[in-house]
C-alpha positions in Angstrom: 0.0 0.0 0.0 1.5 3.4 -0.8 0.4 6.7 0.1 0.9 10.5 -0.9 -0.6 13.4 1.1 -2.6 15.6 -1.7 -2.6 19.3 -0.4 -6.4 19.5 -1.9 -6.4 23.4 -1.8 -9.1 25.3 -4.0 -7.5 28.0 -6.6 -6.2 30.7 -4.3 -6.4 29.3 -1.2 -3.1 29.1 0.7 -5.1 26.8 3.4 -6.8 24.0 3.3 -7.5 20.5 5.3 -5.5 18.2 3.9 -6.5 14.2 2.7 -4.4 11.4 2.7 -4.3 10.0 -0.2 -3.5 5.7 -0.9 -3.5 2.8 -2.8 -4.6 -0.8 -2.1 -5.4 -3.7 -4.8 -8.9 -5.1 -5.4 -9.4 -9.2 -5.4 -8.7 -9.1 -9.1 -5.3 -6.5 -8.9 -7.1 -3.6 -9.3 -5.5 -0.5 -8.3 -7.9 1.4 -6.4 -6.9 4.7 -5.0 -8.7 6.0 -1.9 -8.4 9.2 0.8 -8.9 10.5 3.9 -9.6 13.5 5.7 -11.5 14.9 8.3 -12.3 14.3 11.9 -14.8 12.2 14.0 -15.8 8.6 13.7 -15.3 6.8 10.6 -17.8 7.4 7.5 -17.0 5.4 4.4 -17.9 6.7 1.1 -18.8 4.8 -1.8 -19.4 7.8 -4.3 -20.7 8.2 -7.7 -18.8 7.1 -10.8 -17.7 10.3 -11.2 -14.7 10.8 -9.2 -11.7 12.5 -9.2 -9.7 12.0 -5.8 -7.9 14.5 -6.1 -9.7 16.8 -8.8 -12.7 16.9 -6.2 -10.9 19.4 -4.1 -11.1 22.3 -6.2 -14.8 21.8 -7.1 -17.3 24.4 -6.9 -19.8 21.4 -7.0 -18.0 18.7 -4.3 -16.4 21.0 -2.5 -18.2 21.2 0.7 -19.8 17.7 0.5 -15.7 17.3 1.2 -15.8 20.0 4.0 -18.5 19.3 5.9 -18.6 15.7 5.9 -15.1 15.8 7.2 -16.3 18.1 10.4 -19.0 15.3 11.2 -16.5 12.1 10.5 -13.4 11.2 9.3 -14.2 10.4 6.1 -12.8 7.3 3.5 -13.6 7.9 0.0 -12.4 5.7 -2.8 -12.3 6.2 -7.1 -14.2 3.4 -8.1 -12.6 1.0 -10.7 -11.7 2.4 -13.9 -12.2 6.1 -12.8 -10.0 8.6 -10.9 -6.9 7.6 -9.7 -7.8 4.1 -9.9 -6.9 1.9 -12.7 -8.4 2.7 -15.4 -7.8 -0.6 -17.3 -10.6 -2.5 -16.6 -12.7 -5.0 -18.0 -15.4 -6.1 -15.0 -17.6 -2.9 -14.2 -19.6 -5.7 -12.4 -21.6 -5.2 -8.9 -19.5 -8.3 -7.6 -16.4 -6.7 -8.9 -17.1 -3.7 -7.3 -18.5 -5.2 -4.0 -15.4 -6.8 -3.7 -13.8 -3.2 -4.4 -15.3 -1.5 -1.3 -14.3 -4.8 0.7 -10.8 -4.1 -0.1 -10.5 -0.5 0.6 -12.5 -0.8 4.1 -9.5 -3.9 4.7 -7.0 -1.5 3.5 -8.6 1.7 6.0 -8.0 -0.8 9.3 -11.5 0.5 9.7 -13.4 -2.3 11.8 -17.1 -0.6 12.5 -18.2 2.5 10.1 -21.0 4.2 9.2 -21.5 3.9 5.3 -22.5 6.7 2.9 -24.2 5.5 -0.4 -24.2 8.1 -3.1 -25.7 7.6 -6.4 -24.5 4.9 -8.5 -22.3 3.8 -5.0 -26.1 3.3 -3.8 -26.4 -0.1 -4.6 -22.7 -1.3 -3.7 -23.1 0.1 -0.2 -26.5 -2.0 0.1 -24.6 -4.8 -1.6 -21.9 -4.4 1.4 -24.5 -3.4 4.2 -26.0 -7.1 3.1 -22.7 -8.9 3.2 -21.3 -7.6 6.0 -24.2 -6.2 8.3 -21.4 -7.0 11.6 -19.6 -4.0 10.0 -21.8 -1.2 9.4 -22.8 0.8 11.8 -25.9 2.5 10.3 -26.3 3.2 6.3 -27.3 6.6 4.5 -28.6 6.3 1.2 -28.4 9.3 -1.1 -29.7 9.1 -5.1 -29.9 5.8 -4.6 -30.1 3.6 -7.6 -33.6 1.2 -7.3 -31.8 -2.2 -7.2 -32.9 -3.7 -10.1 -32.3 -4.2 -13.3 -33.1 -1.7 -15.7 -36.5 -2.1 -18.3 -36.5 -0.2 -21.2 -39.3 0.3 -23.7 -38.8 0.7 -26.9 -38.4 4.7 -27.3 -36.4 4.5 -23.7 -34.4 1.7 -25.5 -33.8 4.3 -28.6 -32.8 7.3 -25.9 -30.2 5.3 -24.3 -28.5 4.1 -27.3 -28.4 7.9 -28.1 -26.5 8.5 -24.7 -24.1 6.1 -25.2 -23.2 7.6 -29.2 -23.0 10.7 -27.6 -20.5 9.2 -24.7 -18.4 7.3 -27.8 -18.5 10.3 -29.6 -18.1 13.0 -27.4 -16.7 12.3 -24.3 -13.0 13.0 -24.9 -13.3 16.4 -27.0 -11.9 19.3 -25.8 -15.5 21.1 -26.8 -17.9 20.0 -23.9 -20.9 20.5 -26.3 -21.5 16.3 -25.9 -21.0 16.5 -22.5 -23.0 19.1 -21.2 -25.8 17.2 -22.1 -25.2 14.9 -19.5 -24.0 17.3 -16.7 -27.2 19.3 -17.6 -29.1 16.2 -15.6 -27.2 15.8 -12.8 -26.9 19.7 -11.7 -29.8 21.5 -13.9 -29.9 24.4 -11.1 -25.7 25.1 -11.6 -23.7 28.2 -12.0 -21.9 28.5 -15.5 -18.2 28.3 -13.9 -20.3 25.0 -11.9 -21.2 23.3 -15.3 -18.0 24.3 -16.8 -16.5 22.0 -13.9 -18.7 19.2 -14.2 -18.2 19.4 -18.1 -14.3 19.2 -17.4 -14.7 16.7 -14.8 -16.4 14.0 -17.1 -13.6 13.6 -19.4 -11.0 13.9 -16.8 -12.7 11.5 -14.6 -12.3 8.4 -17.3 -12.5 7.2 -20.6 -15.4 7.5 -23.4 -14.7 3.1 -23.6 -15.4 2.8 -19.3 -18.1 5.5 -18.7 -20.2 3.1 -21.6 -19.0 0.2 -20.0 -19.6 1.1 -16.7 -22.8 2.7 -17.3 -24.1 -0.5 -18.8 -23.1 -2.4 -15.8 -25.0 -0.7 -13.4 -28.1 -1.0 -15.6 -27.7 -4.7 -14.6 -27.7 -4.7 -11.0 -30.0 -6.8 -9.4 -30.2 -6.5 -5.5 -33.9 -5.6 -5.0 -35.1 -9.5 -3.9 -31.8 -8.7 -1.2 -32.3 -5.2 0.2 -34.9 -6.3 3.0 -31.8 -8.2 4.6 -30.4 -4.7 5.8 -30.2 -4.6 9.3 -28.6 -1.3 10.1 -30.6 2.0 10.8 -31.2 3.5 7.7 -31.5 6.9 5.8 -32.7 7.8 2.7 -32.2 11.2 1.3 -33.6 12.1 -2.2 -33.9 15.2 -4.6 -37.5 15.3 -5.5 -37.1 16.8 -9.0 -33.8 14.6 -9.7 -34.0 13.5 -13.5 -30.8 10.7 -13.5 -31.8 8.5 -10.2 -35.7 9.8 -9.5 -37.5 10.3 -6.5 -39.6 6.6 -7.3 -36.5 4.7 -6.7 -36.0 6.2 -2.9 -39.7 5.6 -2.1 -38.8 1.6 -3.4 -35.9 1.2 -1.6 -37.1 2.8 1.3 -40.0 0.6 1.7 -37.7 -2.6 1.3 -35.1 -1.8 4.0 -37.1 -2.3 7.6 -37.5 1.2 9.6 -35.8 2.9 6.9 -36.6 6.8 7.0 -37.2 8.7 4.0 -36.3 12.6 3.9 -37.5 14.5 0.9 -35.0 17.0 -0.6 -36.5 20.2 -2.1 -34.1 20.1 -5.6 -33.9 19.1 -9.1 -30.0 18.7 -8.5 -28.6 15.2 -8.6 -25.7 16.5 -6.7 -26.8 19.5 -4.4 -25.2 22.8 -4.6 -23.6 24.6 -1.3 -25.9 27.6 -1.8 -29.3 25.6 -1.8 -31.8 25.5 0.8 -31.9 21.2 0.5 -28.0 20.8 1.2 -28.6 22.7 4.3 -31.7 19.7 5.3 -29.3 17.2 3.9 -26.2 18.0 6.3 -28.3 18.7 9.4 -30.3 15.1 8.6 -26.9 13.2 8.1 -25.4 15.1 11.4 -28.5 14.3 13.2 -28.0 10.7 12.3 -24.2 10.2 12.6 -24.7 11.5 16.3 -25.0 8.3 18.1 -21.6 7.2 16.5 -20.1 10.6 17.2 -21.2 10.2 21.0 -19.8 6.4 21.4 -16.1 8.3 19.8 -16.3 10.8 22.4 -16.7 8.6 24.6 -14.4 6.1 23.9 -11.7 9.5 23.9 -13.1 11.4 26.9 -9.8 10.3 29.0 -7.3 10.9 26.3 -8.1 14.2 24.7 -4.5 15.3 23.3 -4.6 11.7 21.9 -7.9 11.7 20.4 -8.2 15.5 18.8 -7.0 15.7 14.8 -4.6 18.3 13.6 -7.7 20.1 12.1 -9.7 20.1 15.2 -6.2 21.3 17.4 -6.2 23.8 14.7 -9.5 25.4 15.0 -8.8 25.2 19.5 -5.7 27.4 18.8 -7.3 29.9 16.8 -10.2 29.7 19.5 -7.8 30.1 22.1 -6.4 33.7 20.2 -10.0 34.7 21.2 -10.8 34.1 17.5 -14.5 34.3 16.8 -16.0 31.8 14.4 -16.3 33.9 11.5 -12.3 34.3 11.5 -12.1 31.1 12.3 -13.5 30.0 9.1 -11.8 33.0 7.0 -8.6 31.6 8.3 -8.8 28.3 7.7 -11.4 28.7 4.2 -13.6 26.4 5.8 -17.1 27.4 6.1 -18.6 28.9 9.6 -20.7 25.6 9.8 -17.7 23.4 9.1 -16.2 25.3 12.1 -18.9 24.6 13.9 -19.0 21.5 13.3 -15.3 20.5 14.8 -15.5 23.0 17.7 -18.8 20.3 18.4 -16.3 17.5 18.2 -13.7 19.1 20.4 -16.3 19.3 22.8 -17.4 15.6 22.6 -14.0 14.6 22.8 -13.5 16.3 26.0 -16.4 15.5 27.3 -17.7 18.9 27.6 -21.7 20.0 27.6 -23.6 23.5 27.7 -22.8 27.0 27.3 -19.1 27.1 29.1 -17.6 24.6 26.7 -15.7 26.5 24.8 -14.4 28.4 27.6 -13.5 24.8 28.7 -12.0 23.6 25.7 -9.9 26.3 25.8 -9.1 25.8 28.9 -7.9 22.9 28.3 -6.2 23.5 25.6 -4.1 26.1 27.2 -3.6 23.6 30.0 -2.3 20.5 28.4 -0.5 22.4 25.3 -2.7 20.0 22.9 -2.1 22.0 20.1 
């Protein structure tokens, strides 16, 4: 396994948390690169196709999925196969390939118990994995989640996708993004220009024209649906209402299949939601609100070895506190959002063990103390 630290700092930002970033081998040799950042208890990722490890960083569309994920838990995300910084010389685009993928990457993490993030086409390998290996996840979040069964098209659906897929042969790898826009038109209709420009340049720097057919063929063959009632752990499905490439009908069918599962309705048509949208706002307080059991049993587990369990980030953010820095500067110091702020400072104080209105005084305290920065 080799790793390389990836500053992952926007365009004219001089600071920025940074991710880990490594390699491991799938089942079948495979390289698969994955990364890590942030703070908290473990949340692995299994994203969308499109993927760019490192790439994601600077993106005015991914972005603060990145930030604020990282201020709730520290986060594993993984290229899938054949995108990224994976391999990209692949042949199996298979759910069992990719299945045994994730497997690989949560053996390579040392991660033993994790709470597992299911993004859009990742949607059905997380079930796939929450199935397998229920003894390992601690609860499962859902998010444009693919239905779990194979695709049926009629015969004018049949005639649209074989348009897609000319227009991914043809266009894919041109410099002009007049093919792909098409595409990155479903997944973020609501999207700045300088946004679609980024998603348009992502596309074709994400993979090939020959594995964005292959795999998008693949994963009109998965076939889980008869499976999904096996998940045990709590789960959450979040869903754009007026997404067009994984619609709202497939989280009301898995939802109903997975026991106690809880459906939250997002007010978008974005397949990925946009930082400035009222739904990514729901969609962060719902997955914090969730994740908080895990984030109590970490604090716990910590509460007598602070200086051992705090992250560089969240020693960062106790400095600056301690300088009598309010949150705002905070966050203008670090370019982090005020919320992402928030969010560590809440971790610090779980860590410590700390409740109520004098915790940061107390965290401070502490801090000043004990030296933990």
């Amino acid at each position: 396994m080799t790793a390389i630290t990836a500053p992952g700092t926007p365009a004219g930002s001089s600071e920025a948390p940074p991710q880990e970033i490594r390699f491991c081998r799938a089942a079948d040799g495979v390289r698969l690169a994955y990364a890590i950042h942030g703070s908290g208890p473990p949340l692995i990722v299994a994203s969308c196709w499109l993927s760019h490890l490192q790439y994601d960083w600077q993106s005015p569309v991914w972005r603060h999925f990145l930030d604020q994920l990282g201020a709730l838990a520290t986060v594993v995300r993984y290229d899938e196969r054949g995108f990224g910084l994976s391999d990209w010389t692949v042949d199996d685009f298979s759910l069992p390939a990719r299945l045994a993928d994730l497997e690989a990457v949560v053996d390579a993490s040392g991660v033993e118990r994790f709470a597992l993030l299911g993004m859009s086409g990742g949607s059905a390998v997380a079930m796939a994995y929450a199935i397998a290996h229920p003894e390992r996840v601690s609860r499962l979040i859902l998010y444009g989640t693919a239905c779990g069964e194979p695709v049926a098209f009629s015969p004018d659906e049949r005639a649209e996708e074989e348009t897609y897929r000319s227009m991914i042969r043809v266009g894919w790898a041109k410099e002009d993004p007049e093919f792909r826009r098409v595409f990155t038109m479903r997944f973020i209709p609501g999207a700045t220009e300088e946004q679609l420009r980024w998603f348009d340049d992502l596309q074709r720097m994400s993979t090939s024209a020959e594995n964005a057919v292959a795999s998008r063929i693949a994963r009109q063959q998965v076939d889980i649906e008869g499976d999904i009632p096996r998940i045990s752990a709590p789960t959450i499905v979040l869903q754009a209402i007026g997404d067009r490439s994984t619609t709202f009908d497939n989280a009301v069918s898995v939802s109903s299949l997975i026991p106690n599962a809880r459906l939250v309705p997002l007010q978008s048509n974005n397949h990925i939601l946009l930082a400035d949208e009222p739904a990514w706002g729901v969609f962060i307080d719902e997955v914090a609100s969730f994740l908080e059991p895990d984030r109590q049993a970490a604090g716990s587990r910590a509460a007598d070895r602070p200086s051992e369990a705090l992250t560089p980030r969240e020693r960062e953010v106790l400095r600056l506190a301690a300088d009598g820095r309010t949150n705002d500067e905070i966050a203008d110091a670090l370019t982090l959002s005020v919320r992402t702020v928030e969010r560590h400072l809440s971790n610090v104080y779980a860590k410590l063990g700390l409740t109520g209105r004098s915790a940061r005084t107390a965290a401070v305290a502490e801090y000043l103390r004990h030296q933990l920065g």
